[in-house]
C-alpha positions, -999 to 999 in steps of 0.1 A, spaced: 545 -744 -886 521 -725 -861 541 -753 -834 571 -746 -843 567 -705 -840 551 -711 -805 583 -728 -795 607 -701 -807 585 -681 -789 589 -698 -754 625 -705 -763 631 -668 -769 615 -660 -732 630 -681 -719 665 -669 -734 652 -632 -728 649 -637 -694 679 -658 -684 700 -624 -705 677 -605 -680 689 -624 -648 728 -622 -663 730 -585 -666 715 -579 -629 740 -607 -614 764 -587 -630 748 -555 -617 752 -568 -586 792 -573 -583 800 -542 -600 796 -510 -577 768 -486 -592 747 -494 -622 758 -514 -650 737 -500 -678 746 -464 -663 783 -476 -668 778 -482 -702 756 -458 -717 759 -432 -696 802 -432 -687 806 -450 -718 830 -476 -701 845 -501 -724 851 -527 -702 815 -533 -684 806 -536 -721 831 -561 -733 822 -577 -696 785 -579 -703 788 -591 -739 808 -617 -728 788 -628 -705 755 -625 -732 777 -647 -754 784 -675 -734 747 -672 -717 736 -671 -753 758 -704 -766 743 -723 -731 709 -717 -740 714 -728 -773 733 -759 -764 706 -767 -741 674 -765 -772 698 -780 -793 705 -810 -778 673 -814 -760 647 -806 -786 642 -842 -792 629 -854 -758 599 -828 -760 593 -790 -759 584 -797 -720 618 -813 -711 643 -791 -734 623 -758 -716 631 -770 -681 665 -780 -693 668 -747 -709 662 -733 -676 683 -754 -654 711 -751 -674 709 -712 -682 704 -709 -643 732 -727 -639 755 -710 -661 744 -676 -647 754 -688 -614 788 -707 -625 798 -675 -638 793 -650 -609 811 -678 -589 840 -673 -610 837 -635 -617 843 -637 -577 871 -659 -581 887 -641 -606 885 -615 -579 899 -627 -552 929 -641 -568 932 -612 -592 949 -577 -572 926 -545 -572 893 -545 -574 877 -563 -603 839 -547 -602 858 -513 -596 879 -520 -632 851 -527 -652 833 -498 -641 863 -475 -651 859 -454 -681 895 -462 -695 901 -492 -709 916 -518 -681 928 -554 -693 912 -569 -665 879 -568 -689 900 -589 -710 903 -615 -688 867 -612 -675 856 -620 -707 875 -646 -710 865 -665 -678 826 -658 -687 834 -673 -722 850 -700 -709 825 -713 -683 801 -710 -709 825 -735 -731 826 -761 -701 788 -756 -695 776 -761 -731 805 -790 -732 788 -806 -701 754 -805 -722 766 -816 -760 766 -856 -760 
């Protein structure tokens, strides 16, 4: 049992700190500060952005322990790892995407302090990498 706490432990870190790296790649293609956005301007849509992206970095992580817990706690950390990095990464690349093909400003949106469907579909895209990531993982 004293094994198994140790590896919710690292797991948790290691999920901790691949939410951490999401929120300030997220930070960092929105104009101001995200957290400021949220708590402070209440905005909506950075919220329903961020979660988003929390849920789909949350379903990769667990995809990767999941399916890799079996080939040793060494090998499903560093594919933990790999593939949260990975995801984090996929989905700025398509947060920038959706931007460029989208009109307006799509940082600028989700900053606003009215609600703006383009959080909607921000959402969506950050869910839906997640899907194909954590699909790319499950045998």
């Amino acid at each position: 049992m004293l094994q198994s706490l140790g590896y919710a432990v690292a797991y948790t870190g290691v999920g901790i700190a691949l939410l951490v790296l999401g929120f300030f790649t997220l930070d960092l293609l929105t104009p101001g500060h995200l957290g400021r956005h949220i708590h402070e301007n209440r905005s909506i849509n950075a919220a329903i952005a961020l979660s988003a992206g929390f849920l789909g970095q949350g379903a990769i992580t667990f995809a990767s322990i999941w399916t890799n817990a079996t080939s040793g706690f060494g090998d499903a950390l560093a594919y933990t790892v790999v593939f949260g990095v990975l995801g984090v990464f996929l989905q700025a690349v398509a947060f920038v995407v959706l931007d460029v093909i989208t009109p307006g400003r799509l940082g600028e949106h989700l900053t606003e302090t009215q609600f703006h469907p383009a959080s909607l579909v921000s959402a969506a895209v950050q869910l839906a990498v997640a899907a194909i990531i954590v699909a790319s993982i499950w045998p």
